[in-house]
N, C-alpha and C positions, 0 to 999 in steps of 0.2 A: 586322834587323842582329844579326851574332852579338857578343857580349860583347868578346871579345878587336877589332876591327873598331873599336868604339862607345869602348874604352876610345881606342886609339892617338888616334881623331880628337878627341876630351874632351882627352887631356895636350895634342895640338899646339898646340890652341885657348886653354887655360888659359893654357898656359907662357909665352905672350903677354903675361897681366894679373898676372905673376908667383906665380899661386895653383898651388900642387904640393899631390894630391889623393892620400889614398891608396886601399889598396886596398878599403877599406870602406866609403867616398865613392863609387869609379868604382863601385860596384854599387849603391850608393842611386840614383844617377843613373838610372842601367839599370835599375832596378827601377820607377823613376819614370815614364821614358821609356814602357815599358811598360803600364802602367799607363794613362798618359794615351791612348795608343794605343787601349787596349780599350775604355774609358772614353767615349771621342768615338766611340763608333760607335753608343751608346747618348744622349748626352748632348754638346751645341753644347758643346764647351771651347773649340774650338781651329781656323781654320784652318789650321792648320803641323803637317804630319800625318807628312813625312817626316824619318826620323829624322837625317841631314844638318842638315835645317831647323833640329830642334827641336834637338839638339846649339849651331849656330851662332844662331838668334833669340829660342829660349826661355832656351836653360842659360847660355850664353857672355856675352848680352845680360844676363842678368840679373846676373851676376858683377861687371859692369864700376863696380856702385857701392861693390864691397865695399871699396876702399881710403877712401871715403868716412867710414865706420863705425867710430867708435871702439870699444874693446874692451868686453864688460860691457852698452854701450849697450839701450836699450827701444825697439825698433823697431814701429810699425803700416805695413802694406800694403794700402794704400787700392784697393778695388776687384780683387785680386789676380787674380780669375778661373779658372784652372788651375794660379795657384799662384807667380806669375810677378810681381816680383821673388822675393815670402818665401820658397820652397820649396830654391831652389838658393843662397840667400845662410845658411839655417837650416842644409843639408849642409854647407857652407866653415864657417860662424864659429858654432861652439856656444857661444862667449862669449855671442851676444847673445841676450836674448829677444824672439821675432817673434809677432806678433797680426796674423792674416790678418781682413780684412774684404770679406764680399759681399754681395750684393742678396739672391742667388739660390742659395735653399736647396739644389737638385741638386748648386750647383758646392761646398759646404758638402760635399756628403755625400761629393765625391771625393776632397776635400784630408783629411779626415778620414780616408777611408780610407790613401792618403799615407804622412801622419804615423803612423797607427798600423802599415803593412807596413813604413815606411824606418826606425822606433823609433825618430822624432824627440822631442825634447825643450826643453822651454824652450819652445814654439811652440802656440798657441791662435787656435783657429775662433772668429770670430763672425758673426752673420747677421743684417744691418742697413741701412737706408739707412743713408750717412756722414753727413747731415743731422740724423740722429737721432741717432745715435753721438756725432755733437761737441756735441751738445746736453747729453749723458750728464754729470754732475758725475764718475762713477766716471774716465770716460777724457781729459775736456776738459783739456788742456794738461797732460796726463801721460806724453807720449811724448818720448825724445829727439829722435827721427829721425822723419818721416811721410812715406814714399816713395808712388809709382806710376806706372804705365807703361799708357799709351795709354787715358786714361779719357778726358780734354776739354782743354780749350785752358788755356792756365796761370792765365788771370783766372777761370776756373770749378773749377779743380784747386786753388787756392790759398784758395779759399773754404771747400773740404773738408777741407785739412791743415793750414795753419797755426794754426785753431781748436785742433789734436790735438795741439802742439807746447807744450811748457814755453821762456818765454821761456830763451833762453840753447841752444834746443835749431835744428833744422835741418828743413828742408825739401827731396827729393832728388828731383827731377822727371825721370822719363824722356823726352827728347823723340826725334826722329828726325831729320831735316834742314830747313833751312830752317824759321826759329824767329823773325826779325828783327822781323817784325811782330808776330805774338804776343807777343814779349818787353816791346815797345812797348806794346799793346794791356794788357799786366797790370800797368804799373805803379803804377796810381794802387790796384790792389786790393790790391795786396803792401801798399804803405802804407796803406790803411783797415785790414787786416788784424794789422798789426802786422808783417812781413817785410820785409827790405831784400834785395836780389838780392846772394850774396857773389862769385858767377863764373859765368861759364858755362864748359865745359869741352866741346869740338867734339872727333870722331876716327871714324876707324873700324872696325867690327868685325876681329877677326882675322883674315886672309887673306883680308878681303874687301873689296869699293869700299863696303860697306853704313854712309851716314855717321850718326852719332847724336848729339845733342848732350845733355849733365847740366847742368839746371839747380841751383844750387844758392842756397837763402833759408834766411837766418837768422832766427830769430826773435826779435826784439828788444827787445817789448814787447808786456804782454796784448792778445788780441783783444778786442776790445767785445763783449759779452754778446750782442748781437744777430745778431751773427753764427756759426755759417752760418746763411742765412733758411731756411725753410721746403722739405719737401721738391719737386725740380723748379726750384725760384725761381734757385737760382745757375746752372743752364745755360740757363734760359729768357731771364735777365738778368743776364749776369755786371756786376761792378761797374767 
């Protein structure tokens, strides 16, 4: 897709969630986009190969929490993957500082390259189980915000983030549709955990039927030391 093409459909779609990008954004994007392209043909990032796709379910999708985010805020992206929420929420709001975290050193070495071709700032790799991460005294309950998008069910995602949150701070759950039971199924974790559910927030993508719902948990009170359990234990047996 040529530049001028990638931009028009980037502003229609943005203009949507009120975020106006300029022109040194619409080519991080692009440069991004890119990137991930050559990237996945080497290295599993991504089903969502077409740039359509990745404009509308990578870039769009991941924007839609930035009204969430206060200014200044310290955000972790749990499990990010190819980069997905933190890479396109780090182009929009250079207020905030973002700590991507993965499993899987390959996906490490593409965000890295990334941030160093887009001359991102404020924004740091790390390469971790989340198990061990929230275990970490450096990061345990030093995050404002602890987002992610399509890791595991919210009683197993909730076990990974709210450890990462300082009380008073938030938890920003990507879902996709149809969540009722899940939502049911995490409550008694939210509370061992220290979160209380603040809203849920249903809609759909820009020009499209594509429905997603944002969870959002506040954090309210420390987590108990024991948790998260061990690595594997919260999705093998969420609480």
């Amino acid at each position: 897709m040529e530049f001028n093409e990638f931009k028009e459909k980037l502003i229609i779609n943005v203009d949507k969630l009120g975020i106006n990008l300029s022109e040194i954004q619409l080519k991080q994007f692009y440069n991004y986009m890119n990137l991930l392209i050559e990237w996945n043909k080497k290295v599993n990032l991504t089903a969502i190969t077409e740039p359509d796709e990745i404009i509308l379910k990578h870039f769009v999708d991941s924007l839609t929490i930035s009204k969430y985010i206060s200014d200044g805020t310290k955000v972790v992206d749990v499990g990010t993957g190819a980069g997905f929420p933190g890479i396109p929420l780090k182009i929009v709001r250079q207020d905030v500082d973002i700590t991507l975290l993965d499993s899987l050193q390959k996906r490490i070495n593409f965000l890295d390259e990334v941030i160093n071709e887009l001359d991102l700032e404020k924004i740091t790799t790390i390469h971790s189980r989340v198990e061990d991460f929230g275990k970490d005294k450096k990061y345990r309950e030093k995050f404002d915000i602890a987002t992610s998008r399509a890791v595991a069910n919210l009683s197993t995602l909730s076990e990974y983030l709210l450890p990462l949150v300082k009380v008073g701070g938030k938890v920003i759950s990507m879902k996709g549709s149809l969540i009722q039971e899940e939502l049911e199924n995490s409550k008694n974790a939210i509370k061992i955990l220290g979160g209380q559910i603040e809203k849920v927030d249903e809609f759909d993508l820009p020009n499209s039927d594509i429905s997603r719902n944002i969870v959002l948990i506040d954090k309210i009170k420390n987590t108990p030391n024991r948790y998260p359990r061990k690595a594997g234990e919260p999705s093998k047996k969420p609480l």
